[in-house]
C-alpha positions as CSV (number, residue, x, y, z in Angstrom):
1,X,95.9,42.4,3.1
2,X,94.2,46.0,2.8
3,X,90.8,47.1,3.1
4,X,87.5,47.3,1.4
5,X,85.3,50.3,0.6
6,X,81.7,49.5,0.4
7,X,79.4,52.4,-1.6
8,X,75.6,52.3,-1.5
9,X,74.7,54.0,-4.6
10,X,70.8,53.9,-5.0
11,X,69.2,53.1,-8.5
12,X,65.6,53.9,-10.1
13,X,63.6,51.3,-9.0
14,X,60.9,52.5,-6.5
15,X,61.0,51.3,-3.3
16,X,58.9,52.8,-0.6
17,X,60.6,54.7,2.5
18,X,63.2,55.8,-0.7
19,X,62.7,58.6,-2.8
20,X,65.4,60.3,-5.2
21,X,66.9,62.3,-1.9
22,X,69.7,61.3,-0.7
23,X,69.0,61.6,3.2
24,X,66.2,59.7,2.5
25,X,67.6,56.9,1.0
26,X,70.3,56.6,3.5
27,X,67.7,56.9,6.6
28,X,65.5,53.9,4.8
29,X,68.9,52.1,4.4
30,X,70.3,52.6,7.8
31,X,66.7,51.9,9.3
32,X,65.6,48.8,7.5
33,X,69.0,47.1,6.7
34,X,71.6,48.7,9.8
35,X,74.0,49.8,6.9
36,X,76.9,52.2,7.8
37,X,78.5,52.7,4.8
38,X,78.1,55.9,2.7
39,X,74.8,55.6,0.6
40,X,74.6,58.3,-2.2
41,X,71.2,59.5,-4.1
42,X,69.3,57.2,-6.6
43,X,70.6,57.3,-10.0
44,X,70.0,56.0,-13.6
45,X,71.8,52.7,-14.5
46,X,70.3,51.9,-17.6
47,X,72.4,53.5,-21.1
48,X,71.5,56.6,-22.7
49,X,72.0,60.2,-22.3
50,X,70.9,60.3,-18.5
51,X,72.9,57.3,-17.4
52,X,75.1,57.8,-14.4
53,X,79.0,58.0,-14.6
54,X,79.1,55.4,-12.2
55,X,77.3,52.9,-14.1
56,X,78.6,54.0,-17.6
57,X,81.7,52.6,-15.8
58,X,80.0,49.6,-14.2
59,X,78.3,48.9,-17.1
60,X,81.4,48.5,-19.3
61,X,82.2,45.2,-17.4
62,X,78.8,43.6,-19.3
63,X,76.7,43.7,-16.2
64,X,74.2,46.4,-15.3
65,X,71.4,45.6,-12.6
66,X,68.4,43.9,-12.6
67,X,67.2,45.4,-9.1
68,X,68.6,46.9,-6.3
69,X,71.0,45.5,-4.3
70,X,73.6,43.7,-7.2
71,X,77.1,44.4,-6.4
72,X,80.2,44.8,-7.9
73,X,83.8,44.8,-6.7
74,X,86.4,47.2,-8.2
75,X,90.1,46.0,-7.9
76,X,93.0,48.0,-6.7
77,X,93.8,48.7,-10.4
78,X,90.0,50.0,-10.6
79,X,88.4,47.4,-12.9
80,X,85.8,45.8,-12.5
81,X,86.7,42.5,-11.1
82,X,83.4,40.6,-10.3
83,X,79.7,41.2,-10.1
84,X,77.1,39.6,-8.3
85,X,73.1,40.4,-8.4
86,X,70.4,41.1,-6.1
87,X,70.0,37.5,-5.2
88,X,73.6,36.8,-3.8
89,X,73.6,38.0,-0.4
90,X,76.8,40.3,0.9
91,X,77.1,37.1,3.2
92,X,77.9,34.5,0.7
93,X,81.0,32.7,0.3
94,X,81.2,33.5,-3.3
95,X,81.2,37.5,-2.9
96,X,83.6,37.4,0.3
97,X,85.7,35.3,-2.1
98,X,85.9,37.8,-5.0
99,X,86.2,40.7,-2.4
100,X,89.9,38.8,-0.6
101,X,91.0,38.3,-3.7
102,X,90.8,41.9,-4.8
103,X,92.1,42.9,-1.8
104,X,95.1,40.8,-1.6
105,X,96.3,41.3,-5.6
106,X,98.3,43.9,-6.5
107,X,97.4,46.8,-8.4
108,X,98.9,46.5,-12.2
């Protein structure tokens, strides 16, 4: 079927335990919610001049987040595919759903 890559990529809204550094981010990941996946320094979502690359990209697809912890999943052909907020959890049928079906369609 192929195989999923799962990014943690941090975004402005304070939490405590997580400041803008990226080994702190990833300790107060790994700590308080076991992740193992590569988590990368907080960065801007929202538009303008200081707005990541990342979500410029994201962003394109009509969704940016409301909070931490929205994801999106990128298909082979790298688009944007599907999006699901904060509230959805990585358990849910709905987002291992869109994540199978990326996996098993072909790239364009």
């Amino acid at each position: 079927m192929g195989r999923a890559i799962i990014l943690n990529i941090g975004i402005g809204f304070s939490h405590r335990g997580c400041s803008f550094r990226k080994q702190s981010c990833r300790k107060f990941c790994s700590v308080n919610y076991d992740v193992t996946f590569p988590v990368f320094s907080k960065v801007v979502t929202r538009p303008g001049a200081s707005q990541s690359p990342a979500y410029a990209f994201l962003g394109r697809s009509g969704n940016l987040p409301g909070w931490n912890f929205s994801k999106y999943v990128v298909g082979k052909d790298g688009q944007v595919v599907a999006f699901f907020p904060s509230q959805v959890a990585p358990e849910s049928p709905e987002l291992r759903a869109a994540i199978d079906k990326a996996l098993a369609t072909a790239p364009r």
